[in-house]
Structure formats: C-alpha cells, structure tokens
C-alpha positions as CSV (number, residue, x, y, z in Angstrom):
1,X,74.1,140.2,103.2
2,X,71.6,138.5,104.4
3,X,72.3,135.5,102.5
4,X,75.6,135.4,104.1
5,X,74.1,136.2,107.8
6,X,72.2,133.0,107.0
7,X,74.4,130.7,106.3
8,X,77.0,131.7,108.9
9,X,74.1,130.8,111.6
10,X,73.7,127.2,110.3
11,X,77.5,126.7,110.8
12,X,79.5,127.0,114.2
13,X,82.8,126.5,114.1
14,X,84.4,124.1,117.1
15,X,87.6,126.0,118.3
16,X,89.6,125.5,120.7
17,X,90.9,128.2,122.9
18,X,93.9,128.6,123.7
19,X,94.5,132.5,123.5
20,X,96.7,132.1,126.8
21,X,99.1,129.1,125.6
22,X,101.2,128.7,122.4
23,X,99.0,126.1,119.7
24,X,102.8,124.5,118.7
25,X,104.4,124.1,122.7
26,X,101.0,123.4,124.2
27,X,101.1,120.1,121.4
28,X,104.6,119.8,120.7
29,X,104.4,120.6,117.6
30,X,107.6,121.4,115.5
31,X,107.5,122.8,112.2
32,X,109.8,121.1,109.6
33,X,109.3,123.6,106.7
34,X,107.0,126.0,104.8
35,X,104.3,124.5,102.2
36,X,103.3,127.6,101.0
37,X,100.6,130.0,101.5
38,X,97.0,131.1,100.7
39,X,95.0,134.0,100.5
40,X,94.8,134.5,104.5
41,X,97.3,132.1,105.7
42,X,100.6,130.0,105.9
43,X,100.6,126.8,105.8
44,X,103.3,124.8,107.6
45,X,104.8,121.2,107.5
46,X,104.1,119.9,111.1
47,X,105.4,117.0,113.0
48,X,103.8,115.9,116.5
49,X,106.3,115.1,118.7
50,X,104.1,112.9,121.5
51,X,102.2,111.2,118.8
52,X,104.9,108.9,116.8
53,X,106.4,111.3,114.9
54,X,103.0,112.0,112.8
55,X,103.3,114.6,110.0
56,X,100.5,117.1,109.7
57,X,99.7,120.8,107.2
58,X,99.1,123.7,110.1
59,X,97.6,126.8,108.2
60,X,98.2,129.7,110.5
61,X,96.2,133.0,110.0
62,X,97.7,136.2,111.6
63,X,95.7,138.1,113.8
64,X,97.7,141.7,113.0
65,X,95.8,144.5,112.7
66,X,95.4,144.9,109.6
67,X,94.4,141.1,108.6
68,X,92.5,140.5,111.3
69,X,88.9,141.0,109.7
70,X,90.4,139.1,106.7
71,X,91.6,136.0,109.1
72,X,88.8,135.3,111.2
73,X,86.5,135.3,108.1
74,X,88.0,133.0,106.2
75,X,89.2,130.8,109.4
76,X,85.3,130.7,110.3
77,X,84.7,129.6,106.8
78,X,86.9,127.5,106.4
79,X,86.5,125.7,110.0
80,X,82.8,125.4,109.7
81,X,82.6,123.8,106.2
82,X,85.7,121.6,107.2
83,X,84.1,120.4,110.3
84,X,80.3,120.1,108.6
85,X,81.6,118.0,105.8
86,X,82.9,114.5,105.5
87,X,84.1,112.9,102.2
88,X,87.0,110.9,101.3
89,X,87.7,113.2,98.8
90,X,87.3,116.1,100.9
91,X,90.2,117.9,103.4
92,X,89.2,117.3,106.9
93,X,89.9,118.8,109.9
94,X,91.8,117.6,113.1
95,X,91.2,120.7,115.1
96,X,90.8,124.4,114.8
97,X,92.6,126.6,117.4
98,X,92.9,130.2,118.2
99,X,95.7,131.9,119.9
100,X,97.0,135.1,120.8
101,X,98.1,136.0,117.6
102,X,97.2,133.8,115.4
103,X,94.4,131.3,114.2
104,X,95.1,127.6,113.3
105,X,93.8,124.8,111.4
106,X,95.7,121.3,111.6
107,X,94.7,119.0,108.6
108,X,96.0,116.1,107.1
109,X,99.5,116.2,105.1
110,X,99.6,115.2,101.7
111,X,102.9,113.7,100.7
112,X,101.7,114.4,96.8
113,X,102.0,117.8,97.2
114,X,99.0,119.5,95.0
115,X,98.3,119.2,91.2
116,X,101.2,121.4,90.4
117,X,103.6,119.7,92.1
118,X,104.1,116.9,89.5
119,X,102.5,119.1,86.5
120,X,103.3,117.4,83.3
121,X,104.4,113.7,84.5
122,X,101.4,112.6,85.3
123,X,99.8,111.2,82.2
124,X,96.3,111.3,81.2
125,X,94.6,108.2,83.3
126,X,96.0,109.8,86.5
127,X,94.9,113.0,85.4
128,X,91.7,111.6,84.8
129,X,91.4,109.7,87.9
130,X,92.1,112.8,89.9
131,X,89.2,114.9,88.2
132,X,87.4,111.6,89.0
133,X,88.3,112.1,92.8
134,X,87.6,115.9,92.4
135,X,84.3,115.5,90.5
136,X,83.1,113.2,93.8
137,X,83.7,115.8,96.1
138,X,82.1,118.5,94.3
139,X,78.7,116.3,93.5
140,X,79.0,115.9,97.6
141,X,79.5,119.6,97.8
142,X,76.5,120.6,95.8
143,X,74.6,117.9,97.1
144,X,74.3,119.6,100.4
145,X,73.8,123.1,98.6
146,X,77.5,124.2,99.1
147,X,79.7,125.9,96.3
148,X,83.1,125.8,96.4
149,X,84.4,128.3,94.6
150,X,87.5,128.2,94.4
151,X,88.3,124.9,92.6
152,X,91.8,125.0,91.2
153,X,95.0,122.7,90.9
154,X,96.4,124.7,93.6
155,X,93.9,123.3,95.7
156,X,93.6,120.1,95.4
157,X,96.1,117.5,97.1
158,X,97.2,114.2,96.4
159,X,97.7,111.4,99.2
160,X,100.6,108.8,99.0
161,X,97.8,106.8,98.0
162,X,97.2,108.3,95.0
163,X,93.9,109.9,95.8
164,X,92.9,113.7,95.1
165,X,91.2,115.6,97.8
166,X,89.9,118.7,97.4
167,X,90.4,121.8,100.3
168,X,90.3,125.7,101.2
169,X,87.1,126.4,101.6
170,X,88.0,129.9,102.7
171,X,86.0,131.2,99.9
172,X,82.7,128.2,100.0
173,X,79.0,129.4,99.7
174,X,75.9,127.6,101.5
175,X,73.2,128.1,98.7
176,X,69.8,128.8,100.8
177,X,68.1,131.3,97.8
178,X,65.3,128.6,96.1
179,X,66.2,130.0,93.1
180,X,70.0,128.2,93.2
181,X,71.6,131.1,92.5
182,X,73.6,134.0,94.7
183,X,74.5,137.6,93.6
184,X,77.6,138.2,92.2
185,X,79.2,140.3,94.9
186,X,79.4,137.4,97.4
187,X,81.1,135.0,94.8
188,X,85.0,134.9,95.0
189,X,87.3,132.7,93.6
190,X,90.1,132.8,91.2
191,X,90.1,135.0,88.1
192,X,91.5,132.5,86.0
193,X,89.3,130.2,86.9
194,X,86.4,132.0,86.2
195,X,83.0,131.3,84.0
196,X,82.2,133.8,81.5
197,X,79.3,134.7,83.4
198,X,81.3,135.7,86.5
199,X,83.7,137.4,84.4
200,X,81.4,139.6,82.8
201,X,78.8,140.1,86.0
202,X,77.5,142.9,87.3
203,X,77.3,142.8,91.4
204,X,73.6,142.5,91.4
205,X,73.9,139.8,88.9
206,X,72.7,136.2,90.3
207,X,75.2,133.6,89.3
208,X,74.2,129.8,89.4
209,X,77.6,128.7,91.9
210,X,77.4,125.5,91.3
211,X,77.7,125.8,87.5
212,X,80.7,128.3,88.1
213,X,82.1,125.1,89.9
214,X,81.9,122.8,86.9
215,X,83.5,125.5,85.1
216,X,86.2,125.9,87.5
217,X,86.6,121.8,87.2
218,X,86.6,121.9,83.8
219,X,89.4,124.8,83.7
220,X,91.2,122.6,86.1
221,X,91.4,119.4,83.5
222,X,92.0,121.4,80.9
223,X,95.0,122.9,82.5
224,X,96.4,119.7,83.7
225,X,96.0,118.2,80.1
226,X,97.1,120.9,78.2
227,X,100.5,122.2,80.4
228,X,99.2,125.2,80.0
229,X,99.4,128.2,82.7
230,X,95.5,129.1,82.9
231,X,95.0,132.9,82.3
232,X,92.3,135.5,82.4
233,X,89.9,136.3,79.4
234,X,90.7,133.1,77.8
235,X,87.8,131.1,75.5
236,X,89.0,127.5,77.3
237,X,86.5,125.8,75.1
238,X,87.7,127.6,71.7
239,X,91.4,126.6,72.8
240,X,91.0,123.1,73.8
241,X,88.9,122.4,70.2
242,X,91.7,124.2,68.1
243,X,94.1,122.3,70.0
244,X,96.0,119.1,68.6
245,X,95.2,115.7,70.4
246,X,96.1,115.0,73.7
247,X,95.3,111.7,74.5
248,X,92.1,112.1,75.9
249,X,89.5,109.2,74.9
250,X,85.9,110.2,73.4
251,X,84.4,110.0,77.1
252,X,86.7,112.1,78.7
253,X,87.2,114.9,75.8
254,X,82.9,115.2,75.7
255,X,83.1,115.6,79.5
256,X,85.8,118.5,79.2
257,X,84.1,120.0,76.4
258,X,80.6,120.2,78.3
259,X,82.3,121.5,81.7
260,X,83.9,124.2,79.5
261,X,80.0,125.2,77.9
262,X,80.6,129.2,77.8
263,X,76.6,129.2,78.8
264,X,76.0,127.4,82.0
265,X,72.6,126.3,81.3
266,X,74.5,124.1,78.6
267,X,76.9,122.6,81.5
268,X,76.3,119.2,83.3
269,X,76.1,118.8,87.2
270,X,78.8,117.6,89.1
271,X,76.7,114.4,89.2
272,X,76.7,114.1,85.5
273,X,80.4,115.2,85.5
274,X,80.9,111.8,87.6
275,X,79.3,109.6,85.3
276,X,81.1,110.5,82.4
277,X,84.2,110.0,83.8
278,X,83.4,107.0,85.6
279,X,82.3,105.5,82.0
280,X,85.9,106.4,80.9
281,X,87.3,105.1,83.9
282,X,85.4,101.8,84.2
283,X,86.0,101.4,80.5
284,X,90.0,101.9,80.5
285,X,90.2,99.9,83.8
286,X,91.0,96.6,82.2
287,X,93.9,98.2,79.9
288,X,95.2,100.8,81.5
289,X,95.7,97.6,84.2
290,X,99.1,96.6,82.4
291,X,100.2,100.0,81.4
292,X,98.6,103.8,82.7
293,X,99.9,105.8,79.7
294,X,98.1,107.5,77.3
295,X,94.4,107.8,77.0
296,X,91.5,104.9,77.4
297,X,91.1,104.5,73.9
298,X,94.7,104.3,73.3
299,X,95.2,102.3,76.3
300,X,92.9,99.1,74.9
301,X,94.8,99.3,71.7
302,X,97.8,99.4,73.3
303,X,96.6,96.5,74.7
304,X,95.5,94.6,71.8
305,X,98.5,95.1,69.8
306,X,100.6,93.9,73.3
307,X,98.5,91.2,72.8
308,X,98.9,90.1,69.3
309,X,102.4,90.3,69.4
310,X,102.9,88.7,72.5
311,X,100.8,85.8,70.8
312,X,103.2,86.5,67.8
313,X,106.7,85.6,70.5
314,X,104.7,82.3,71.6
315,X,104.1,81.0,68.6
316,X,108.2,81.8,67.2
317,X,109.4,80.5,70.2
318,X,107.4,77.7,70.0
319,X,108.3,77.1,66.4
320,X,112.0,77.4,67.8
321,X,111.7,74.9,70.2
322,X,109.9,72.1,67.6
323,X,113.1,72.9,65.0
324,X,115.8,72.6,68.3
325,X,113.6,69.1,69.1
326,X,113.4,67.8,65.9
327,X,117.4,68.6,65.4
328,X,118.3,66.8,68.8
329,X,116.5,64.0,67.6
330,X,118.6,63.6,64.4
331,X,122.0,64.5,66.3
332,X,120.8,61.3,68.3
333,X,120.0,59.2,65.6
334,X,123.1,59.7,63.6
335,X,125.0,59.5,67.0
336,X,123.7,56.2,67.1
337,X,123.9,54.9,63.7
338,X,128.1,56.1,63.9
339,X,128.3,54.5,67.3
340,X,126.6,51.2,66.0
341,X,129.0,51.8,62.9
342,X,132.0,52.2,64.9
343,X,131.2,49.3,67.2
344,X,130.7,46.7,64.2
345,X,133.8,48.2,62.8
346,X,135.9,47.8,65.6
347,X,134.9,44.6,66.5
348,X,135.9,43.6,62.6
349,X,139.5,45.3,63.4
350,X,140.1,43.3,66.9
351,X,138.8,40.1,65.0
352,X,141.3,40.9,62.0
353,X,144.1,41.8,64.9
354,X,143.5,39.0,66.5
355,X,144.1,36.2,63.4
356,X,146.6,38.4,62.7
357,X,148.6,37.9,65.8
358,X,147.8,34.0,65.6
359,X,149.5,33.7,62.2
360,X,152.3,35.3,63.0
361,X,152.6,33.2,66.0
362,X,152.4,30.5,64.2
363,X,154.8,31.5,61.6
364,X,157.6,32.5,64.2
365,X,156.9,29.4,66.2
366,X,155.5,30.5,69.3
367,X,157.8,33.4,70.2
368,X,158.0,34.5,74.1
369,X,154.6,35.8,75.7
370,X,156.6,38.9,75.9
371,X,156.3,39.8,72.5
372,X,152.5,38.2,72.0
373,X,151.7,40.3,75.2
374,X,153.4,43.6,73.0
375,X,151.3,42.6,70.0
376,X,148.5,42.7,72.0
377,X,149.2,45.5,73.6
378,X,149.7,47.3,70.0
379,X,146.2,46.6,69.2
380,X,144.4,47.7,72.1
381,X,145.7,51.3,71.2
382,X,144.6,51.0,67.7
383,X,141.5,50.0,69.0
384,X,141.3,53.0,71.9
385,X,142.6,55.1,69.1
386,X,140.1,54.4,66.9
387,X,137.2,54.8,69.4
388,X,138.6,58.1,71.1
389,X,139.1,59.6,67.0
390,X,135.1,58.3,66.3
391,X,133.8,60.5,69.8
392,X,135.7,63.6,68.7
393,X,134.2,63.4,65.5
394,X,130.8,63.0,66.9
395,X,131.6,65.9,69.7
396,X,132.5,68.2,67.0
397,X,129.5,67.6,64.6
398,X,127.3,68.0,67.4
399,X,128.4,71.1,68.8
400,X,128.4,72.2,65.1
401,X,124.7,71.9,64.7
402,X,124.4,73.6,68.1
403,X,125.9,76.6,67.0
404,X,124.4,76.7,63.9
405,X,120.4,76.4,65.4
406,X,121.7,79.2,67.9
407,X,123.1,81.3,65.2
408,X,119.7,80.6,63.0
C-alpha cells in the first residue's frame, strides 16, 4: 500500500473540470461509432466538429455507483502516466476531463485499429517491425522505472503510418522499491499474458515487473506469429519450439525464445529486446525493400534468386535481340543482292525488248508510231510486271522470317 501511496504522489493528473457542462457539446464533439471497450471504460470514435473535421478515440468511464471507485482509479492512472510520458511509440493524451457522470480521456485515433484487427495478414516483417515499435516503448517505460503491465495485442494500435503505439496504462506500476521488484498483490494484467512467476505467486510474493513485461512482449509476438488465441496455463516456450517454422529469421526466433525464458532471471531487458530485433531489422532492410514477405532470412534469398534470374531474362533477351539483328541483317543483304539481281535482269529484258521492237520495225517497214507506241507500251508492263512479281516475293520472304524468329 504504501508503494502505491508513493507513486500516486509523484503523479498529478491535469483534468479539466467540467462537472457543470457536457465534455461532447461543450467541444462539439460527435461520436461516429463504438471502438470497443476496456476494463473501466468505452471507448468511442470522435469527430471535432470546430476543428476540421479531426477524428479522435474518447474513452469514457462511468461514474455509477457502483464503478465509481473502479473509474477514477484507473482514469487517475491512466491520466497521470499518459500525461508524464512522451514517446513516439507511446499513446498520448490530448486532454483529460471529468464530468458529471462520467470521466474522459481524448487520445489520438488509430486508423489501424489494434494488432487484432488485421490478425493473420500481416506477415512476419510487419509483425516484426511492430514488436520493434513496441519493444521501444517498453525500454522507455522501464527506463523511467514504470511497468506496464498489461502488454497485449489488444493494446497496442497501429497509425495509418504503419507505426505501433502502445496504450492503457490503466493497470501501470511506478517501481520506487531498490530492490526492482513489487509484491504480487499490486500487479494486474492479463491472465493470458502472464509469466509463470505471476501465475503461480503468492500475494506477498515480489515479482520483478519489468521481466513480467518482456514476458507479456514475448506472448504478444508469439501470438501474432503463430495465429494462435493466447490461453491461460500454457508453456509459450515449449509450444513455439515444438512448433513447425514460421518464417521467423535466426535473430528474431532467439529474441522470442529468450522473452518467453519460463525463469525471468534468464530473460533480456527491454533494451536487449531492442537490439535484437533491430539486428534483424537492419539486416532484412535491404531485401525485404523489394518485397515484405516472409522472414529476413528468406527475404535475402528471395532476393538473390530475384536476382539471378532477373540476370538470367537480360541475358535471353539479349541473346534474342543479337539473333533478331543478325537476321535483319541477312533479310537486307539478300534484299539487296535480289534487287541488284532484278535490276540487271530487267535492264537485260528492256535491252532485249528494245532490239526486238527495232527488227520488227525494220522488217515491217516502219509501220505507224501507233503500233511502235503499242509495242512499247507492251513492254513497259512486262517490265512493271516483272518488278511488282520480284517485291512480293521479297515482302513475303521477309515477313516469313519475321514470323518464324517471333514463333522461335
């Protein structure tokens, strides 16, 4: 108790009052639709009216009877680690309100909905890059002697950037003991989420928080990976070794196996969490950079093989393109040879017409220019005969060898 009486003093919540005025009319607020709700509260999809139409999450804690105690608790909690805090991969706060009836937190909206929301298309490097984003936050967290405590899919969001912040800290601990470690009755959480040690703890018991976090991490990625619905009781560690490959690379399956150490002395810190998967994330950068499917490791030889066969489509095309050249350039040589052949033939013919035509004039004794001018005539068809039979040939063995390189 006094642990808790400690803590609270370090943290004032900055509420606004507005016990005589409606939170929603007072801001012109309108809600659009129900996100869902936590263990004290509703949240609500909000849209400002006087502020450009700006979307916003409003949780709303009832001040009934009954939940009262329950509300302000966890509104105080949640307000003052909200407002302490700042972290890009942290939920802030825009304002914290209370009312007549109810309390009110207004916080950004996430467009990605949380982790759940897309469970199961969402492939291993965003997977891993959320836990990435996750891991951040909780190294802040602990950093400043703060346990979360209830890290879960449920609560962690996704921006339309693609970024994972964490929230609901309705359930956080301020760690002031030297020894790091809190007694089991003031630890909540989720029971699926659990360490072994908190599972099995006796009240009195002191629990290290911030190694029930890592756990709670760990749980988290496994869940994601696996499509699995996480459950109470379970060995995490036993069922993610037995279980057949999913993609992950060597970095990121050592990191999941350490988070999910049954003993937490054999756990990393958030800290080391972070490193490990920023090793897997700097090392899959360059391949998963084409192509985010699938693991790191399968990523780069994803990659490789991408790029051997698209050396592999150069190099044929390439080969195609010498063999189309190298055709043309025959087509055009024989083209020219028949042309020059045609040419030297025809010119024989016209020669041959033309002696022709002068021996019979001869022989007939200079008939009327109408009939030379016939004779004449005659043999310019032959000729344009000739010449117009020669470019059809040629036409048609070209578009021959056309279709057959195509074909080929």
């Amino acid at each position: 108790m006094a642990e808790a009486a400690a803590s609270s003093e370090k943290r004032k919540p900055r509420v606004v009052d507005l016990r005589e005025e409606d939170f929603f009319e007072s801001y012109r607020l309108k809600k659009i639709k129900f996100l869902g709700q936590g263990m004290a509260g509703k949240v609500y999809l909000v849209k400002a009216e006087n502020d450009g139409g700006v979307f916003m999450a409003v949780k709303e804690f009832p001040l009934s009877e009954e939940l009262q105690d329950q509300s302000l608790q966890q509104f105080v909690a949640e307000v003052s680690y909200m407002q302490a805090l700042s972290h890009p991969n942290l939920v802030p706060c825009y304002m914290a309100v209370r009312c007549q009836d109810y309390l009110a937190i207004a916080m950004p909206f996430y467009s990605g909905g949380n982790l759940l929301y897309d469970w199961g298309n969402q492939g291993i490097p965003l997977i891993a890059s959320y836990m990435l984003d996750v891991a951040r936050a909780v190294e802040y967290l602990h950093s400043k002697n703060i346990a979360h405590m209830d890290i879960k899919a449920d609560n962690v969001f996704v921006s339309a950037s693609g970024h994972a912040h964490l929230g609901d800290f309705g359930l956080a601990e301020e760690v002031t003991d030297d020894s790091g470690t809190i007694a089991a009755e003031w630890l909540g959480g989720t029971e699926e989420y659990w360490a072994p040690e908190m599972a099995n703890a006796d009240s009195e018991d002191r629990l290290d928080p911030f190694k029930l976090d890592v756990y709670a991490l760990g749980v988290t990625f496994y869940v994601l990976v696996s499509e699995e619905e996480p459950d109470i009781n379970v060995d995490y560690l036993a069922r993610f070794q037995a279980s057949p490959d999913l993609g992950l690379s060597s970095n990121q399956r050592s990191a999941l196996e350490q988070m999910l150490q049954p003993k937490p002395l054999d756990r990393p810190t958030a800290s080391q969490v972070v490193k490990l998967l920023e090793m897997n994330n700097s090392s899959s950068r360059s391949s998963r950079s084409s192509n985010s499917s699938g693991s790191s490791c399968n990523s780069s030889s994803s990659s490789s093989i991408t790029a051997v066969a698209a050396a592999a489509v150069v190099v044929a095309v390439l080969s195609l393109l010498v063999v189309v050249v190298v055709v043309v350039v025959v087509v055009v040589v024989v083209v020219v040879v028949v042309v020059v052949v045609v040419i030297v033939v025809v010119a024989a013919v016209v020669v041959d017409i033309r002696d022709a035509v002068r021996e019979i004039n001869r022989t007939l004794l200079n008939p009327p220019p109408r009939r030379a001018a016939a004779a004449a005539a005659a043999a310019a068809v032959v000729v344009v005969v000739v010449v117009v039979v020669v470019v059809v040939v040629v036409v048609v063995v070209i578009v021959v060898v056309v279709v057959v390189v195509v074909v080929a």
